[in-house]
C-alpha positions as a Markdown table, in Angstrom:
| # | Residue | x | y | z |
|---|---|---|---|---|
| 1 | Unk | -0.1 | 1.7 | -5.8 |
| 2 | Unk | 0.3 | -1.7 | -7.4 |
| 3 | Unk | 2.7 | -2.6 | -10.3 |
| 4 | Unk | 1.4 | -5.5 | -11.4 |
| 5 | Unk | 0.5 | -4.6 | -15.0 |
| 6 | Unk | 3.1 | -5.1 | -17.3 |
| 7 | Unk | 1.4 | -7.0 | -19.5 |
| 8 | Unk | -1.8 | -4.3 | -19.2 |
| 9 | Unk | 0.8 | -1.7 | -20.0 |
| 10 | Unk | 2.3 | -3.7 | -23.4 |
| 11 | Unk | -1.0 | -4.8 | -24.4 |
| 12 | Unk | -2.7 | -1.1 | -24.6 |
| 13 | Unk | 0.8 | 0.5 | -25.5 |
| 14 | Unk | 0.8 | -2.1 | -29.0 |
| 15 | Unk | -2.7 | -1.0 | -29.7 |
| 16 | Unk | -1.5 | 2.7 | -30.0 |
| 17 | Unk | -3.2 | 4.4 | -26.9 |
| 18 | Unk | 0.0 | 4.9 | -25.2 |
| 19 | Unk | -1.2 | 8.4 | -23.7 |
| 20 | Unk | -3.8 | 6.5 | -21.7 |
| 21 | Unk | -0.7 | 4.4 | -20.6 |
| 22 | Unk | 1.1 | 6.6 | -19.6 |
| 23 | Unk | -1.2 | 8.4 | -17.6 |
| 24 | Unk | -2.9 | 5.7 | -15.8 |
| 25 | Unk | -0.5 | 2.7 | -15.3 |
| 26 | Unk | 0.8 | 2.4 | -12.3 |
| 27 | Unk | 3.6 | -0.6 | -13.4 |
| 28 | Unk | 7.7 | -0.1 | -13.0 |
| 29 | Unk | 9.8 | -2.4 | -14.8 |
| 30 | Unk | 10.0 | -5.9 | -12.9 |
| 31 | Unk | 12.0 | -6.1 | -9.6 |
| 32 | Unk | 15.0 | -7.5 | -8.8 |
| 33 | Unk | 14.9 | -9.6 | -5.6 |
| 34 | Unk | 17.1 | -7.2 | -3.4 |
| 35 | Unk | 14.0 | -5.2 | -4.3 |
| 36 | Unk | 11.4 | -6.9 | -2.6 |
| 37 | Unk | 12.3 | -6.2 | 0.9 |
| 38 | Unk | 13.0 | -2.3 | -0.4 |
| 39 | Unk | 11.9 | 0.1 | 3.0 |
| 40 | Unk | 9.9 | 2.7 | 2.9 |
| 41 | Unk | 11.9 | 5.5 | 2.8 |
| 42 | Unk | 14.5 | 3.9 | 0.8 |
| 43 | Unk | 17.3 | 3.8 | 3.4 |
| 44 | Unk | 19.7 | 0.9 | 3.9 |
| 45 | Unk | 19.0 | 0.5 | 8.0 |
| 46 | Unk | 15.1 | 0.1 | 7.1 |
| 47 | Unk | 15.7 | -2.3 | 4.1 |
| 48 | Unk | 17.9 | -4.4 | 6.5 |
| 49 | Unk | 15.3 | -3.7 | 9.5 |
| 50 | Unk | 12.5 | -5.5 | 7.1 |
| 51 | Unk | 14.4 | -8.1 | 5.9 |
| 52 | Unk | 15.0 | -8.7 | 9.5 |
| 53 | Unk | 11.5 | -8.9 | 10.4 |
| 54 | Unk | 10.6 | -11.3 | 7.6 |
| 55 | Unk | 13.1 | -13.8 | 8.6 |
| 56 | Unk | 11.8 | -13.7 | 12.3 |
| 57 | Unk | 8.2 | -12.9 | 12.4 |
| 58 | Unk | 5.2 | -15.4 | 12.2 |
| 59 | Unk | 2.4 | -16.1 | 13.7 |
| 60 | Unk | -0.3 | -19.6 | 14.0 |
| 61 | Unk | -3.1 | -19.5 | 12.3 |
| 62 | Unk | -6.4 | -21.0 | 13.7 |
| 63 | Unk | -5.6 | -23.9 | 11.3 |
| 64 | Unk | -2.7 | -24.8 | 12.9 |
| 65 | Unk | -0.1 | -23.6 | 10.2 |
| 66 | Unk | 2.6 | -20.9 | 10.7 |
| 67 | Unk | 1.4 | -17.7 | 9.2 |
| 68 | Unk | 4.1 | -14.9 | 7.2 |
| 69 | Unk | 3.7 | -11.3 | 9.5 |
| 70 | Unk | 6.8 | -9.1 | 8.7 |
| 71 | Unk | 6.8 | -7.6 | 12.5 |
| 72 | Unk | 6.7 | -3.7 | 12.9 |
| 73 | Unk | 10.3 | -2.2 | 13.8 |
| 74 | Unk | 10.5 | -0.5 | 17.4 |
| 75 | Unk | 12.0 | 2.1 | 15.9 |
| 76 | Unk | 9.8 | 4.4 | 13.3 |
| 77 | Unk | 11.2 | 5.8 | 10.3 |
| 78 | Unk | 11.1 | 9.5 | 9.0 |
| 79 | Unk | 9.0 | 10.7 | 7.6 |
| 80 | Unk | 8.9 | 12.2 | 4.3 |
| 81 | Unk | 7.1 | 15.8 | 3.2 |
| 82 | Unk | 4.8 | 15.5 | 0.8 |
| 83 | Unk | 5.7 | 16.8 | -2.7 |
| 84 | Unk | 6.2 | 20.1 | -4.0 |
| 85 | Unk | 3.4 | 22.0 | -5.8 |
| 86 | Unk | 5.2 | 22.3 | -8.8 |
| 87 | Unk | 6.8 | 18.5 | -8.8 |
| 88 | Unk | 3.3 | 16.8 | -8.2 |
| 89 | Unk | 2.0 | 16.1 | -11.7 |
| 90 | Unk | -1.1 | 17.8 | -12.6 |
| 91 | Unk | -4.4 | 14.7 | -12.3 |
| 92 | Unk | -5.8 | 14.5 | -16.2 |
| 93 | Unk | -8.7 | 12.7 | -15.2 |
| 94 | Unk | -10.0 | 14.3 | -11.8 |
| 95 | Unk | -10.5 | 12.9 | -8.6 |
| 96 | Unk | -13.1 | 9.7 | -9.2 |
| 97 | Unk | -16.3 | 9.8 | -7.0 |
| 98 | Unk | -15.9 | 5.5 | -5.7 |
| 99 | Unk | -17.6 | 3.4 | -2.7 |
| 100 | Unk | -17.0 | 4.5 | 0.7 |
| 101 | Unk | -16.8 | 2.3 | 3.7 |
| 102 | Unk | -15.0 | 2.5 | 7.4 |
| 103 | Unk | -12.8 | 0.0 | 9.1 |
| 104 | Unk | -11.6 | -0.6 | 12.2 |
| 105 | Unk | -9.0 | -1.8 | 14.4 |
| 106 | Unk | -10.3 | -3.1 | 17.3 |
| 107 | Unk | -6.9 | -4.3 | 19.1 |
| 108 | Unk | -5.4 | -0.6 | 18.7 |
| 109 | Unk | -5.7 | 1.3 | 21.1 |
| 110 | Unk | -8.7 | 3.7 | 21.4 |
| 111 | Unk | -10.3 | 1.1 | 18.5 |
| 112 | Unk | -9.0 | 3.6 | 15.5 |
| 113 | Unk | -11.1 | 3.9 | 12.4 |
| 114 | Unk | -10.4 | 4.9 | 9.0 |
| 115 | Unk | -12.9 | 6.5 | 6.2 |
| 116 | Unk | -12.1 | 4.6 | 3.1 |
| 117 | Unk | -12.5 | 4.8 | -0.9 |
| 118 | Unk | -12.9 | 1.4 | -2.0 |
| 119 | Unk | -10.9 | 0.5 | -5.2 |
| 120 | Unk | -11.1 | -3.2 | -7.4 |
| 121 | Unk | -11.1 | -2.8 | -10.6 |
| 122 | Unk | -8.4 | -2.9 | -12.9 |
| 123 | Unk | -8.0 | 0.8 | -13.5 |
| 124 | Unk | -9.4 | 1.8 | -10.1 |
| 125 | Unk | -6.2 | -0.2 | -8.4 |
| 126 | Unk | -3.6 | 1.6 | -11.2 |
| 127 | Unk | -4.7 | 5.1 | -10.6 |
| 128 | Unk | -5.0 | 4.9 | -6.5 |
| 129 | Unk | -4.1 | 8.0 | -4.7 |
| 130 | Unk | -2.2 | 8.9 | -7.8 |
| 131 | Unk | -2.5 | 13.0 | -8.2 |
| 132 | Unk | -3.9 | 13.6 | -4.8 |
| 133 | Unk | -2.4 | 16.6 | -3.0 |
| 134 | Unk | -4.1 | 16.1 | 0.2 |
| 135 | Unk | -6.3 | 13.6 | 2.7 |
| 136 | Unk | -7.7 | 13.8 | 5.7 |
| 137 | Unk | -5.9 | 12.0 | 8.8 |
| 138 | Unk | -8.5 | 9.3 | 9.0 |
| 139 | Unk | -9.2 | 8.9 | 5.6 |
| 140 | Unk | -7.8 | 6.5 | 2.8 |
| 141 | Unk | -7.8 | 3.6 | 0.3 |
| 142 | Unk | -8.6 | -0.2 | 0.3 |
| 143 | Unk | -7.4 | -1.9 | -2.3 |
| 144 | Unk | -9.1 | -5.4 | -2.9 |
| 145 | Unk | -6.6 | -7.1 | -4.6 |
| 146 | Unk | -6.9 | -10.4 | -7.6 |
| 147 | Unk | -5.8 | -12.5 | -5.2 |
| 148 | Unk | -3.9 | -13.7 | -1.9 |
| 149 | Unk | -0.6 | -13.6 | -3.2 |
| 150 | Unk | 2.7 | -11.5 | -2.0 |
| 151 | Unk | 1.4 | -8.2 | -3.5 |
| 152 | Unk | 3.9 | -5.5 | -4.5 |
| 153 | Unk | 3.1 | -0.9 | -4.4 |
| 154 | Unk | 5.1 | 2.0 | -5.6 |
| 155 | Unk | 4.6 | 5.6 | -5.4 |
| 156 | Unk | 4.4 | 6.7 | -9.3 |
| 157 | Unk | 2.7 | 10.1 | -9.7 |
| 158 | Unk | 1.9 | 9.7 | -6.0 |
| 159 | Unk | 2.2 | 13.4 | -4.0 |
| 160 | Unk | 1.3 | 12.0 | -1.1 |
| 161 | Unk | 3.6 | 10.5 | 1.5 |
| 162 | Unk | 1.9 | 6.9 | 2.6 |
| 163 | Unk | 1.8 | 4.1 | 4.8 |
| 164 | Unk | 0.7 | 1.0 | 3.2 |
| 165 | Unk | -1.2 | -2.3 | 5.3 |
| 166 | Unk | -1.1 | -5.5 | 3.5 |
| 167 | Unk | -3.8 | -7.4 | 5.1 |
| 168 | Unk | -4.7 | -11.2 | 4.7 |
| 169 | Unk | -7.8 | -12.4 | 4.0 |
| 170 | Unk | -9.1 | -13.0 | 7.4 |
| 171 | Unk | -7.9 | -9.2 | 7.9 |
| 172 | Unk | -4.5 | -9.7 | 9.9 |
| 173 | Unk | -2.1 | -7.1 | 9.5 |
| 174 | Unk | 0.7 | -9.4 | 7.6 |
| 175 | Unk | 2.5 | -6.2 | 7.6 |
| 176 | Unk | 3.3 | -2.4 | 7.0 |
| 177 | Unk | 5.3 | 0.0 | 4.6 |
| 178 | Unk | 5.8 | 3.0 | 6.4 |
| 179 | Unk | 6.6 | 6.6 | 5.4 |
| 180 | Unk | 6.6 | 6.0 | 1.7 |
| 181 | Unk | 7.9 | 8.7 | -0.4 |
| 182 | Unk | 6.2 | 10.1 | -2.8 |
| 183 | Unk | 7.1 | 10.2 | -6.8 |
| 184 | Unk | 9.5 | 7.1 | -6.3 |
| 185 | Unk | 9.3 | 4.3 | -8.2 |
| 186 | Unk | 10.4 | 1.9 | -5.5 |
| 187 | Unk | 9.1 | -1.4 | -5.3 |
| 188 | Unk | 7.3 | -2.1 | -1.9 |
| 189 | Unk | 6.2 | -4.9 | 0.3 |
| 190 | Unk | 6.4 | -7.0 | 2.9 |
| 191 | Unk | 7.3 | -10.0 | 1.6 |
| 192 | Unk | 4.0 | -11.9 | 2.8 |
| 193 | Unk | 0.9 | -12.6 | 1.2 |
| 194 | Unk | -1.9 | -10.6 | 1.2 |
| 195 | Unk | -5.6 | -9.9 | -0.1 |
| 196 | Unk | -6.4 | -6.1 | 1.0 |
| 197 | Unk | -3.6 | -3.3 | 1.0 |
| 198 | Unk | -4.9 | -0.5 | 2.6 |
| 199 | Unk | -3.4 | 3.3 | 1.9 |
| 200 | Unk | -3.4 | 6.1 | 4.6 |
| 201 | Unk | -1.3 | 9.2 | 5.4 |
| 202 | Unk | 2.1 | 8.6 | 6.7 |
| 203 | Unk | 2.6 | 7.9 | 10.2 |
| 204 | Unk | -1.1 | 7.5 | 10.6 |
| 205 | Unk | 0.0 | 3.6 | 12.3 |
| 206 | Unk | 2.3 | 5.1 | 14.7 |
| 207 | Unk | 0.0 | 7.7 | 16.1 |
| 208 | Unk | -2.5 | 5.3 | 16.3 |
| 209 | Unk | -0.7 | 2.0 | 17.8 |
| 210 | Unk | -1.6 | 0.0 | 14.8 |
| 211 | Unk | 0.9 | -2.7 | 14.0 |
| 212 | Unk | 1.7 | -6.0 | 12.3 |
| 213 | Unk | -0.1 | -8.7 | 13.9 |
| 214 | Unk | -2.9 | -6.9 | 14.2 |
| 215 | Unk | -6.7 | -7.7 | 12.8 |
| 216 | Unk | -8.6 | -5.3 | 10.7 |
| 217 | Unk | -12.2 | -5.2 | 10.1 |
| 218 | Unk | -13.4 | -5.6 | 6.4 |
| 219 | Unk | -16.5 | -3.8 | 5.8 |
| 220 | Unk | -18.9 | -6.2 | 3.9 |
| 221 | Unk | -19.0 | -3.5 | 0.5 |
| 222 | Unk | -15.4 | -4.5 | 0.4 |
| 223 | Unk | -15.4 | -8.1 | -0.4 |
């Protein structure tokens, strides 16, 4: 869920269509820098945990330089339900019908693929999973971001408990936001740049050994 239209969100607000704003932005006010390394579920021991792994994880790339990969804790965090029924906002657009495509990660075990919506556009990237009540294990979203820079998500009008992949351009794993909870406003990331985010259900990289560090395959209807 990416917040990085502020501007979007002032621009269409000044010209009087707030409704559609309000319904379809996806931006929180601007984050503090304590906020950047905010955990998934929000608790002080993750926050310190990720902050942790920023300072001391990196990897080389083939280029020789060091490469920012915010490692994967040992330990996983809990995981949050998903939101109520009544507390998940009703969706005033419907479900859009987008591009499909599958990815892979071959250096999981058991190779582990996931079904994906692909998302790019402006709007596309502010709605997400926004509204969604439920998705398949092996299904999600991959967002194709404006450009390889440290991207930031929240959960705004998001029912859906997630974990999020930021993935480089060459389709490392930089690093992951796990167990996101839903209808938070949280800013999220991993402190390292990143091209792709990718959006599937909570805990779905646990049960399936994917981690930071890892490559994932970008489908060519992605790029």
């Amino acid at each position: 869920m990416s917040e990085r239209w502020v501007s979007l969100v002032v621009v269409i607000a000044s010209m009087g269509i707030a409704g559609l704003a309000s319904a379809c932005s996806r931006t929180p006010p601007e984050p503090t820098p304590p906020s950047a390394t905010a955990s998934a579920n929000n608790s002080p021991q993750a926050a310190a945990d990720a902050a942790t792994s920023l300072r001391a994880a990196s990897a080389t790339t083939d280029a020789g330089a060091i490469r920012c990969i915010a490692a994967t804790p040992a330990e996983a965090p809990a995981t949050p339900p998903p939101a109520s029924a009544a507390a998940c906002p009703p969706d005033p657009e419907g479900i859009p019908k987008l591009k499909t495509a599958q990815v892979a990660f071959p250096e999981a075990t058991g190779s582990p693929k996931v079904e994906v919506e692909l998302v790019s556009t402006d709007r596309e990237i502010q709605r997400g999973l926004m509204y969604r009540r439920t998705m398949p294990e092996d299904h999600g979203m991959l967002f194709k971001m404006d450009e390889r820079r440290e991207h930031t998500f929240w959960m705004h009008n998001t029912c859906l408990p997630l974990d999020m992949l930021f993935v480089d351009q060459d389709g490392m794993v930089v690093g992951i936001v796990e167990g996101a909870t839903p209808l938070t406003d949280t800013t999220r990331t991993v402190g390292c740049p990143s091209s792709w985010v990718l959006e599937v259900n909570a805990g779905w990289c646990r049960r399936h050994g994917v981690r930071a560090g890892q490559k994932m395959g970008i489908p060519s209807a992605a790029r």
